[in-house]
Backbone and ligand atoms as CSV (ligand in chain L), in Angstrom:
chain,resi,resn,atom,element,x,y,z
A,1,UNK,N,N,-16.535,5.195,-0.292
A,1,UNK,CA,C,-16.810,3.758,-0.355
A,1,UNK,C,C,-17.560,3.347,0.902
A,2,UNK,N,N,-18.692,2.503,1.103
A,2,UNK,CA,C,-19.571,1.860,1.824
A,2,UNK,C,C,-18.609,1.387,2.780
A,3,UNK,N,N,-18.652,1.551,3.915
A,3,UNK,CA,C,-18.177,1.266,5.255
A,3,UNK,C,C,-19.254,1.105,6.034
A,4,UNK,N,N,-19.699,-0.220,7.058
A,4,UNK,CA,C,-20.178,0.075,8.334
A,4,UNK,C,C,-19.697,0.783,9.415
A,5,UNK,N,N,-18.501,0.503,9.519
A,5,UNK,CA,C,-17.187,1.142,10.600
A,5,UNK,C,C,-17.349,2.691,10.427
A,6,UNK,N,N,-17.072,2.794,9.097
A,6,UNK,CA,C,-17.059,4.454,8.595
A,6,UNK,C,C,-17.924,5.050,9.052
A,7,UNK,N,N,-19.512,4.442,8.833
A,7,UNK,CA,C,-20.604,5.230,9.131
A,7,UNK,C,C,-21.372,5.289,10.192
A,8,UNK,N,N,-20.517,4.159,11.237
A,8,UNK,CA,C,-20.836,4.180,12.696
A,8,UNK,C,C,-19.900,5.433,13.274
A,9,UNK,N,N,-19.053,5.472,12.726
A,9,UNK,CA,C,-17.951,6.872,13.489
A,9,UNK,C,C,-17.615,8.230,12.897
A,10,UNK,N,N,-18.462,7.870,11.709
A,10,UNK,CA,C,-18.914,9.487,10.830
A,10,UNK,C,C,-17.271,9.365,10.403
A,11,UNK,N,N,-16.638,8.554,9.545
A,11,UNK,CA,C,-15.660,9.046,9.122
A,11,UNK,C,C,-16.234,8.427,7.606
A,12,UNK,N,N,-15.693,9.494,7.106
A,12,UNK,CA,C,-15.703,8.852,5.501
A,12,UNK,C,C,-14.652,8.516,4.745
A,13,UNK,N,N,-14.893,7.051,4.029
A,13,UNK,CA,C,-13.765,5.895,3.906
A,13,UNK,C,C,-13.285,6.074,1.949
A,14,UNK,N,N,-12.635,7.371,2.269
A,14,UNK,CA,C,-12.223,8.165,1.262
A,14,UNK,C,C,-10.881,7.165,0.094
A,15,UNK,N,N,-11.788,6.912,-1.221
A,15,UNK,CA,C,-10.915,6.014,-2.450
A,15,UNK,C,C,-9.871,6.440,-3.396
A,16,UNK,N,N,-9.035,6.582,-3.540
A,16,UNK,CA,C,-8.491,7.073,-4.748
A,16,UNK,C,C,-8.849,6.414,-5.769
A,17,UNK,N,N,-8.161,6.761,-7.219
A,17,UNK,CA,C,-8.269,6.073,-8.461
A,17,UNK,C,C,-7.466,4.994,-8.654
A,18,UNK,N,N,-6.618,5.213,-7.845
A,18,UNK,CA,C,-5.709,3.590,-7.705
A,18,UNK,C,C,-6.067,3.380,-7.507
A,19,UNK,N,N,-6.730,2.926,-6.191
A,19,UNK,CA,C,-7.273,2.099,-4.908
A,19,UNK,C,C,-8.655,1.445,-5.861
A,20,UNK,N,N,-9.370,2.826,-6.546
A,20,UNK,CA,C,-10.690,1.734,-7.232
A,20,UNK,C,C,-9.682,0.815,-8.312
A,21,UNK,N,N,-8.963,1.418,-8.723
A,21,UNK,CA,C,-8.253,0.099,-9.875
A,21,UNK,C,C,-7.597,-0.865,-9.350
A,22,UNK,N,N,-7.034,-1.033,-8.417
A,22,UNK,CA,C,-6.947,-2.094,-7.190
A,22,UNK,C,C,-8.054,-3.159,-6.330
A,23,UNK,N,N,-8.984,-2.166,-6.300
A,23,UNK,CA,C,-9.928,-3.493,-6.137
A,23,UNK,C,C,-11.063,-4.062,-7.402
A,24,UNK,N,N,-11.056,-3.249,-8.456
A,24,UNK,CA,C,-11.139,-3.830,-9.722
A,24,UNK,C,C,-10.191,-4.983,-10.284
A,25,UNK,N,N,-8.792,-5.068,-9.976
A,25,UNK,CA,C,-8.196,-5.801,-9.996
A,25,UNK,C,C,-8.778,-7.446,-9.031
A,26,UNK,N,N,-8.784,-6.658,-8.217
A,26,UNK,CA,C,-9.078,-8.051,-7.013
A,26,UNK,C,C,-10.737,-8.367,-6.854
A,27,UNK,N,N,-11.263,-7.914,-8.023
A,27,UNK,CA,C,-12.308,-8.726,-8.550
A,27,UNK,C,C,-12.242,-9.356,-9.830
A,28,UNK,N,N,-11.596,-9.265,-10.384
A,28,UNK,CA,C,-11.530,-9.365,-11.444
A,28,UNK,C,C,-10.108,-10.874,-11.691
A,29,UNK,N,N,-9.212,-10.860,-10.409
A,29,UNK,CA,C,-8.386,-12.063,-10.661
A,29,UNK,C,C,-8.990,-12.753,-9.576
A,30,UNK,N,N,-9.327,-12.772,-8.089
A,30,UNK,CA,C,-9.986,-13.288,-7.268
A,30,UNK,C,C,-11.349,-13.888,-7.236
A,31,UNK,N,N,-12.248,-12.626,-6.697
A,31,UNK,CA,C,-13.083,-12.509,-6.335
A,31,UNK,C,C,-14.232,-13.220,-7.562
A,32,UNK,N,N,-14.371,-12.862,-8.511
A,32,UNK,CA,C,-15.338,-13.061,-10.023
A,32,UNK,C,C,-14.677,-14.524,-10.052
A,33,UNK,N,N,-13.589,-15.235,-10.815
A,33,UNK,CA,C,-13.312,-16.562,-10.644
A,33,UNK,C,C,-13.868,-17.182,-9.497
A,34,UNK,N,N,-13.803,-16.617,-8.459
A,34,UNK,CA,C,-14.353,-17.713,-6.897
A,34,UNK,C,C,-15.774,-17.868,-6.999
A,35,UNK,N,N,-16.188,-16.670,-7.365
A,35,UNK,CA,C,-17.865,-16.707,-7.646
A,35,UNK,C,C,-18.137,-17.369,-8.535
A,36,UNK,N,N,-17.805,-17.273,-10.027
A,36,UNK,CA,C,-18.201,-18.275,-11.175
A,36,UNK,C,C,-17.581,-19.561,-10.772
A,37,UNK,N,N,-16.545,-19.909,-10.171
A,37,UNK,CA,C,-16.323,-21.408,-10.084
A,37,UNK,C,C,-17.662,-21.878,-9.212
A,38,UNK,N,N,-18.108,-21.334,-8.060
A,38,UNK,CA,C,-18.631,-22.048,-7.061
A,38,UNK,C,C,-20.715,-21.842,-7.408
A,39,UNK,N,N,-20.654,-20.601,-8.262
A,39,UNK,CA,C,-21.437,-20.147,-8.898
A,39,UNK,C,C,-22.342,-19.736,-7.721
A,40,UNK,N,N,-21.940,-19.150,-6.987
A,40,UNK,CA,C,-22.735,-18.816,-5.805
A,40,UNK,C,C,-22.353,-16.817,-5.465
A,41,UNK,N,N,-23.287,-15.800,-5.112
A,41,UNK,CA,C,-22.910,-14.767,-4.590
A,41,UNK,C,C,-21.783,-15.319,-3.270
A,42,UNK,N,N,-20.733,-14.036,-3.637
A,42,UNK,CA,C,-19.748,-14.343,-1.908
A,42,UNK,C,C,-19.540,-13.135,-1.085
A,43,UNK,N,N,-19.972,-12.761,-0.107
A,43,UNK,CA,C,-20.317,-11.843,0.846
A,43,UNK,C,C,-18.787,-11.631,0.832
A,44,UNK,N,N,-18.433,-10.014,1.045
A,44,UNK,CA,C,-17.508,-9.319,0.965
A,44,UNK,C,C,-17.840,-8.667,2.948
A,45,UNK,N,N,-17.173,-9.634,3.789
A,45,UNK,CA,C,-17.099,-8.433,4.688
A,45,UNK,C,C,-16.216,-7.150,4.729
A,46,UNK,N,N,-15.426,-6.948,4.555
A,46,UNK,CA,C,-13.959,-6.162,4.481
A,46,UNK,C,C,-13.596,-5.941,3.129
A,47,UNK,N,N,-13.429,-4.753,2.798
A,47,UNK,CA,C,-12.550,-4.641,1.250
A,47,UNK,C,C,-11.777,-3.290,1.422
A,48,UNK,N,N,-11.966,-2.186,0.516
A,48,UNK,CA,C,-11.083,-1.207,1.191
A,48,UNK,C,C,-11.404,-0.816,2.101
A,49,UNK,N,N,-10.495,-0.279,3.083
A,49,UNK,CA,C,-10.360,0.787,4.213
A,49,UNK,C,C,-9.760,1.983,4.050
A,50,UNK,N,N,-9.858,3.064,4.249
A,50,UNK,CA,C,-9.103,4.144,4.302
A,50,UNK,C,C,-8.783,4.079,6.086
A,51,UNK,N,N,-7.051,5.082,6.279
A,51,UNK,CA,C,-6.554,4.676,6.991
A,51,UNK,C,C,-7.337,4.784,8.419
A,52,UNK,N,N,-8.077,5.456,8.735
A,52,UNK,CA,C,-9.376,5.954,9.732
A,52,UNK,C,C,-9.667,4.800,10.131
A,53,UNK,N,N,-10.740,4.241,9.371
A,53,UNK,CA,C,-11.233,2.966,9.504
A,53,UNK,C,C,-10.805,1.782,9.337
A,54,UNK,N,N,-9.490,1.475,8.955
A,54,UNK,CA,C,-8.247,0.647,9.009
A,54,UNK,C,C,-8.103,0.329,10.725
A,55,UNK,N,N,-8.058,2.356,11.018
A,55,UNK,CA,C,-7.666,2.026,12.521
A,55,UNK,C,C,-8.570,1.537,13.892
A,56,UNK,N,N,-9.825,1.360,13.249
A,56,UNK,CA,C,-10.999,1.616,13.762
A,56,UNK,C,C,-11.366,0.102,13.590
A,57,UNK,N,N,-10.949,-0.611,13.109
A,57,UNK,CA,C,-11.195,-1.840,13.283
A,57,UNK,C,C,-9.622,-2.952,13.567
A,58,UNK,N,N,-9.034,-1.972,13.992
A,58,UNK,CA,C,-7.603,-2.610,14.373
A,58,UNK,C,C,-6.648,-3.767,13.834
A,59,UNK,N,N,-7.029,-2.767,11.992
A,59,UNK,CA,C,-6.526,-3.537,10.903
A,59,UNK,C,C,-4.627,-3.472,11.162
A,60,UNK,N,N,-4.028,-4.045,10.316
A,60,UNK,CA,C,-2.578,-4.405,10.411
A,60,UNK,C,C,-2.219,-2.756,9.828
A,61,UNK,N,N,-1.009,-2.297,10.436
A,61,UNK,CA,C,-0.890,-0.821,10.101
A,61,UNK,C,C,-0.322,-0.643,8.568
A,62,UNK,N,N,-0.275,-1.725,8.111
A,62,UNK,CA,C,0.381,-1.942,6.346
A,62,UNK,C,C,-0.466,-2.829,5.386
A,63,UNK,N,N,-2.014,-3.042,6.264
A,63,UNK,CA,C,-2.496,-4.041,5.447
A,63,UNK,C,C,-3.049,-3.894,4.193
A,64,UNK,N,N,-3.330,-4.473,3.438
A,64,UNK,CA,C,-3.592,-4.278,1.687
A,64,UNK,C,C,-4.850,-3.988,1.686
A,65,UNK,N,N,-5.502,-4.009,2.933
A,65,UNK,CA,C,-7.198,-3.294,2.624
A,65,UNK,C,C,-7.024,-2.150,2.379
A,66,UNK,N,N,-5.737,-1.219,3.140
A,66,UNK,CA,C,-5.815,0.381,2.821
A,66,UNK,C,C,-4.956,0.497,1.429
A,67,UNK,N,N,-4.563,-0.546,0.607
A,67,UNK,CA,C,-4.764,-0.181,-1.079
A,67,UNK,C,C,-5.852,-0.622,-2.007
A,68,UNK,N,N,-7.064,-1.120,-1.190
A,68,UNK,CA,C,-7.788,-1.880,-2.055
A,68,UNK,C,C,-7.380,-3.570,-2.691
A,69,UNK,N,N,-6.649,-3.575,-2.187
A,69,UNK,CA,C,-5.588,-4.740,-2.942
A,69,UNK,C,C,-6.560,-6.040,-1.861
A,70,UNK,N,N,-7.309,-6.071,-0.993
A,70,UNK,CA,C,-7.478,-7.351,0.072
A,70,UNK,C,C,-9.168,-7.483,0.039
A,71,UNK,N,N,-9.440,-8.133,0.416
A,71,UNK,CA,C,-11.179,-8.857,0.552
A,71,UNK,C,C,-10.761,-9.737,1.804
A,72,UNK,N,N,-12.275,-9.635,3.261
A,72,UNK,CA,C,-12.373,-10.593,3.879
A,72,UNK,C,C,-13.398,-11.348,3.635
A,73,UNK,N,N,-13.679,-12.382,3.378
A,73,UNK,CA,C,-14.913,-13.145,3.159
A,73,UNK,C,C,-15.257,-14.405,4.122
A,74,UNK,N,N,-16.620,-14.551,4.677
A,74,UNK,CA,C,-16.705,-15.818,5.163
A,74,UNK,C,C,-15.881,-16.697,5.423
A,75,UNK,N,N,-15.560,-17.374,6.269
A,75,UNK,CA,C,-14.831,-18.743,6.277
A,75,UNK,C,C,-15.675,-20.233,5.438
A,76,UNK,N,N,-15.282,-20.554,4.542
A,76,UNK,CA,C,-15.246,-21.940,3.920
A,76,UNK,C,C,-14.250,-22.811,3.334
A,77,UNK,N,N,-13.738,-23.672,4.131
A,77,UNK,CA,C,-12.832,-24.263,3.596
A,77,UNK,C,C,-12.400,-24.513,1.747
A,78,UNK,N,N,-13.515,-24.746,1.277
A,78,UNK,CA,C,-13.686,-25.032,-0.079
A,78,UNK,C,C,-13.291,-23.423,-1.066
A,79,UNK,N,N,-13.735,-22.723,-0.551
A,79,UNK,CA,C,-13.224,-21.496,-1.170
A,79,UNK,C,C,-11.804,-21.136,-0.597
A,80,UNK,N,N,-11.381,-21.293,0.537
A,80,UNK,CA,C,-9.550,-21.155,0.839
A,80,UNK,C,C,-9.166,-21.753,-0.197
A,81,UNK,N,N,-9.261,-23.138,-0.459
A,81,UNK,CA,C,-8.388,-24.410,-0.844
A,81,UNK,C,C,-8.411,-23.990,-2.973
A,82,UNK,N,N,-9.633,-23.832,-2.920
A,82,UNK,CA,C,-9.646,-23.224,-4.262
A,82,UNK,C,C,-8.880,-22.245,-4.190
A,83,UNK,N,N,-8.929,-21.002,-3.916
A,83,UNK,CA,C,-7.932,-19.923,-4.011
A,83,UNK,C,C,-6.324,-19.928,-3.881
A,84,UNK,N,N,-6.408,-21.152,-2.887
A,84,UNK,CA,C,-4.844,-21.365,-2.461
A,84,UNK,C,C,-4.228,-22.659,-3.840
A,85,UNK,N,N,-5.108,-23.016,-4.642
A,85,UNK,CA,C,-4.856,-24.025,-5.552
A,85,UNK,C,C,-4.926,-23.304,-7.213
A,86,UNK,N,N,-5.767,-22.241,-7.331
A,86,UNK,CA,C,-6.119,-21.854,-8.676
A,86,UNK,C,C,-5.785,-20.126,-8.891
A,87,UNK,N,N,-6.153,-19.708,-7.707
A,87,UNK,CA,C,-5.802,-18.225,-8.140
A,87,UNK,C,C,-5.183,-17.583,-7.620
A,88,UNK,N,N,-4.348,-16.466,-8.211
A,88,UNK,CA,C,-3.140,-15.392,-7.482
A,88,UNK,C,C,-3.252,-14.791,-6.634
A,89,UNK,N,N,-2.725,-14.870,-5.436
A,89,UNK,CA,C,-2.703,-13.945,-4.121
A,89,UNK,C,C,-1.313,-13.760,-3.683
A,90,UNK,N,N,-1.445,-12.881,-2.852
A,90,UNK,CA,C,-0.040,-12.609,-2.677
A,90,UNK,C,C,-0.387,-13.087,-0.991
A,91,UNK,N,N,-1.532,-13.045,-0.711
A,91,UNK,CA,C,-1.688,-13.231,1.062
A,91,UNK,C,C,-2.825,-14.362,0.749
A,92,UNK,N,N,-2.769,-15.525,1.695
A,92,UNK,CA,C,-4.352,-16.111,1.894
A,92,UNK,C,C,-4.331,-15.971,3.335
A,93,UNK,N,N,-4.946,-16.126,4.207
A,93,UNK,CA,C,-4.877,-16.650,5.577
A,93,UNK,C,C,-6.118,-16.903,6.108
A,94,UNK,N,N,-6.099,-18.263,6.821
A,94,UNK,CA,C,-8.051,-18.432,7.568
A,94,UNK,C,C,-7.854,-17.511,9.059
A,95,UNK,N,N,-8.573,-16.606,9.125
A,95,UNK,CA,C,-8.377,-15.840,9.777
A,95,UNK,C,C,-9.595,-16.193,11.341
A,96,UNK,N,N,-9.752,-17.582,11.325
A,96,UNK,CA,C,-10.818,-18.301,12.087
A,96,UNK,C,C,-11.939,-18.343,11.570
A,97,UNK,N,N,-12.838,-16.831,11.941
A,97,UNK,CA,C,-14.277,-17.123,11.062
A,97,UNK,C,C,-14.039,-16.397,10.003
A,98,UNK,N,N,-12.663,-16.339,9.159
A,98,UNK,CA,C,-13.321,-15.656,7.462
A,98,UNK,C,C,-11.936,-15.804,6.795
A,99,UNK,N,N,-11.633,-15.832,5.888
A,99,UNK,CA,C,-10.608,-16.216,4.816
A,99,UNK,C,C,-10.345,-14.094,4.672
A,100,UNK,N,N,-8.879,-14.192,4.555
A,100,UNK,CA,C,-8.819,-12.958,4.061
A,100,UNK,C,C,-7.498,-13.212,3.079
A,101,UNK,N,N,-7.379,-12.673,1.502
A,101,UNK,CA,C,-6.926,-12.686,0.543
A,101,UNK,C,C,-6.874,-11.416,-0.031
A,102,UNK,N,N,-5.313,-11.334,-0.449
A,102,UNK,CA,C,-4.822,-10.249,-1.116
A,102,UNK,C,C,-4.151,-10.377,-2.569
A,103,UNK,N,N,-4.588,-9.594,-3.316
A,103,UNK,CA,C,-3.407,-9.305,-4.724
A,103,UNK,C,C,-2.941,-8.727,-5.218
L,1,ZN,ZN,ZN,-8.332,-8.849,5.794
């Protein structure tokens, strides 16, 4: 899976078949609803990590990026407030400059 992190430190950000059905999931209840509501592309900084590059960007040592389960995206208020009002997460948090959401 496409990593900047990964491919700045030559590690490769290795997926299982869960993990792709996990973030198929979290496009598919998240991510796709946020886009068709607002009808706009939404920049994905962060999505999976494998644990390497988890550590390499001094992700949480349990965080749901290393199941595919999380997306960081931009900060916009209007897309938090939607997500935190219409669709399932198990995590939202404004993380200053970017919203990060899990399911
Ligand atoms: Zn995150």
């Amino acid at each position: 899976m496409h990593s900047n992190t990964a491919d700045a430190k030559g590690i490769e950000n290795r997926i299982t078949a869960e993990e792709v059905n996990n973030l198929q999931r979290l496009c598919k209840k998240v991510l796709e609803p946020l886009r068709a509501h607002f009808g706009k592309p939404i920049h994905i900084n962060s999505g999976f990590r494998c644990k390497e590059v988890n550590a390499a960007v001094h992700g949480a040592p349990r965080s749901y990026h290393l199941q595919g389960r999380a997306a960081d995206i931009p900060w916009n208020k209007q897309y938090f407030d939607y997500i935190k009002n219409n669709l399932p997460h198990v995590e939202l948090i404004n993380e200053g400059g970017w919203i990060h959401v899990a399911v």
